[in-house]
C-alpha positions as CSV (number, residue, x, y, z in Angstrom):
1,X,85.1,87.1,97.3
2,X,82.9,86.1,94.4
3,X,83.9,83.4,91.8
4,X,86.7,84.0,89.7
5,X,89.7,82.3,88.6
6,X,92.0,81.2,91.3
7,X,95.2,83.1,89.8
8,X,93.2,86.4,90.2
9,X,91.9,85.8,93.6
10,X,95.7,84.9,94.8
11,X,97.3,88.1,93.4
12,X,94.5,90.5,95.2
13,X,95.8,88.6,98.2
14,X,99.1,88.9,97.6
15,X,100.0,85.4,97.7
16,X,100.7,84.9,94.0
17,X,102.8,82.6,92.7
18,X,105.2,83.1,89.8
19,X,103.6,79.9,87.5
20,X,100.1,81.7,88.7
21,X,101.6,85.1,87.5
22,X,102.7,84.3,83.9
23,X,99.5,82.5,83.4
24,X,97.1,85.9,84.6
25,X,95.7,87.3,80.8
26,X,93.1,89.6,79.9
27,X,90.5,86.4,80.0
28,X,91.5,85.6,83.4
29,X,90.6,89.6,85.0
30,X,87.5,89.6,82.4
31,X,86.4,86.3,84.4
32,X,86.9,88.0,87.9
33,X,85.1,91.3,86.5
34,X,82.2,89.2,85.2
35,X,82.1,87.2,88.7
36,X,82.4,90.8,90.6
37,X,79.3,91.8,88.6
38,X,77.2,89.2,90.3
39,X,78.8,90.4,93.6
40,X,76.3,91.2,96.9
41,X,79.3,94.0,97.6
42,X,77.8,96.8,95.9
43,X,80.9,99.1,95.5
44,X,82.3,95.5,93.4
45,X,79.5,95.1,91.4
46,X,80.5,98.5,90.3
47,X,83.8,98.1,89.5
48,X,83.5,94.7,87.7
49,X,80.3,96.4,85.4
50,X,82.4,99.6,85.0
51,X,85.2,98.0,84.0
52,X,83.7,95.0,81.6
53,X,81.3,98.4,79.8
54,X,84.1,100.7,79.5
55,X,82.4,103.2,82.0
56,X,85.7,104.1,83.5
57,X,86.4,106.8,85.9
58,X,87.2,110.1,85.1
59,X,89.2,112.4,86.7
60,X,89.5,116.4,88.1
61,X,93.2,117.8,87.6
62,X,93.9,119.2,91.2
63,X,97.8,119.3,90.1
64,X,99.4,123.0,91.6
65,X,95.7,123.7,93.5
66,X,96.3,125.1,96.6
67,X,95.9,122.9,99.6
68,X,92.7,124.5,100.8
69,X,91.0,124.5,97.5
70,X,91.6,120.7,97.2
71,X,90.3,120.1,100.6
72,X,87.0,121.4,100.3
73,X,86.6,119.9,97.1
74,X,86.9,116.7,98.9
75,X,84.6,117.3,101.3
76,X,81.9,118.6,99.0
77,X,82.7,115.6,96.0
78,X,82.8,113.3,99.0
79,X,79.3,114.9,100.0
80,X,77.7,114.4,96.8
81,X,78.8,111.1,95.8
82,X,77.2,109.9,99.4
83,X,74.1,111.6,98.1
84,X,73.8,109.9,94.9
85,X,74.3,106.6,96.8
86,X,77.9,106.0,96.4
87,X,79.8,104.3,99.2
88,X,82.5,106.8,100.6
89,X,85.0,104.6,100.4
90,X,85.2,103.1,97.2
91,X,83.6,105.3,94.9
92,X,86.3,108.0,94.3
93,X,90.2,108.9,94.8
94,X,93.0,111.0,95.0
95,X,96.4,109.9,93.6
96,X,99.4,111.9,93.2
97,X,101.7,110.7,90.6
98,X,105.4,112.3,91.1
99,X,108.3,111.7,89.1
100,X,111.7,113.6,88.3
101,X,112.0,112.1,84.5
102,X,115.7,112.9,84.4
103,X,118.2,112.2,87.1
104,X,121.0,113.7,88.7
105,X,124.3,112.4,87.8
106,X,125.5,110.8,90.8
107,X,129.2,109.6,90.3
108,X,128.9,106.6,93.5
109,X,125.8,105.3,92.0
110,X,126.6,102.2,90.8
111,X,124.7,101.9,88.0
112,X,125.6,105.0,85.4
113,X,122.6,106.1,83.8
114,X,123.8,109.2,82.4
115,X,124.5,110.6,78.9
116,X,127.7,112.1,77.8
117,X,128.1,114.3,74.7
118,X,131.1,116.5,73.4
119,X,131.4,119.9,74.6
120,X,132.8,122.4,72.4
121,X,136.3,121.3,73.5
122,X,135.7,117.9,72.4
123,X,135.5,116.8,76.1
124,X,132.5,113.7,77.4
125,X,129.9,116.1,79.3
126,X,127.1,115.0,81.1
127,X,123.9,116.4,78.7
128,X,122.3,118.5,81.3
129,X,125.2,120.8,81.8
130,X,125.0,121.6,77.9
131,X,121.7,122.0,77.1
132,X,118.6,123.7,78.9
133,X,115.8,121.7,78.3
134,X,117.2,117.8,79.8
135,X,118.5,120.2,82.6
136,X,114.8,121.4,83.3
137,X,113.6,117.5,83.5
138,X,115.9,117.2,86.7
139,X,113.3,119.4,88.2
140,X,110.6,117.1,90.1
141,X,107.0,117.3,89.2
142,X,103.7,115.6,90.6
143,X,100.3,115.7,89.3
144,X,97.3,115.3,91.2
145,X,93.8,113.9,90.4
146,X,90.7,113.3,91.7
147,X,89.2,110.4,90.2
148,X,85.3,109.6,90.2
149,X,82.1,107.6,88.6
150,X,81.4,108.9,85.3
151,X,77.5,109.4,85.7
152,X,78.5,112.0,88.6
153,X,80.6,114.2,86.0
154,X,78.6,117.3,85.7
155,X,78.4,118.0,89.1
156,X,81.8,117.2,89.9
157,X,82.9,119.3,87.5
158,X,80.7,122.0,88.6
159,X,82.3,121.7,92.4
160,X,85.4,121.8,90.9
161,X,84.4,125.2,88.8
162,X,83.3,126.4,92.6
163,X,86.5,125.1,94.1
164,X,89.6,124.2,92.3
165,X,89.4,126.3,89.1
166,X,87.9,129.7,90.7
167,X,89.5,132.9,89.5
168,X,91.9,134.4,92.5
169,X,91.4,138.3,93.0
């Protein structure tokens, strides 16, 4: 682990105590990125240099691609980012967000959440049973993305044009 502040090295470790928490700020992670710089572990010399120039990752929207389609876009990204000298491990990611941003009423839950408005017959009714749009946000969604080094951009996005975004016939 390279030299950073003590607080930081506890909470990658999962040993973080609360006093340690409250006193983590943005100085503390800019020490740890500045000690990851100087880091023999190339794929964390990376990150702390990416992060402390604002050369972030960018991502590939794989969100309703079919499962095929994302899978040999793995395999080829994966493919070229071990060409360029990337470790396969560290150098890009999938992440799948999922959320249902408006939840179903659930009388037994003990904590009520809901929203009531009048009906027309001046009666408390929960909001999604009156209007179309809340009751849509019951529906779950999930995104995915594929995230990668930003130097690698163009030919990412150029699997991806091969891949993910072809035209179906």
């Amino acid at each position: 682990m390279p030299e950073a502040p003590k607080e930081v090295v506890s909470a990658f470790s999962s040993k973080l105590a609360l006093r340690d928490f409250l006193r983590l700020d943005d100085h503390s992670i800019s020490q740890f990125c500045k000690a990851c710089e100087g880091s023999q572990d190339e794929p964390l010399r990376r990150l702390g240099n990416g992060l402390l120039n604002r050369r972030y990752l960018k991502a590939i929207d794989a969100t309703n691609c079919l499962p095929d389609a994302v899978a040999a876009f793995g395999i080829q990204a994966a493919a070229l980012l071990k060409e360029k000298g990337y470790h396969e491990d560290f150098s890009a990611s999938i992440d799948t967000a999922a959320d249902t941003p408006y939840k179903v009423y659930d009388p037994d839950e003990a904590s009520n959440t809901q929203i009531y408005v009048e009906n027309s017959e001046r009666k408390p009714t929960e909001i999604s049973k009156l209007s179309e749009p809340v009751s849509q946000l019951q529906k779950k969604y999930a995104l995915s993305r594929f995230y990668f080094p930003p130097d690698v951009r163009t030919d990412i996005e150029g699997i991806a044009d091969a891949t993910l975004r072809k035209k179906r016939n």
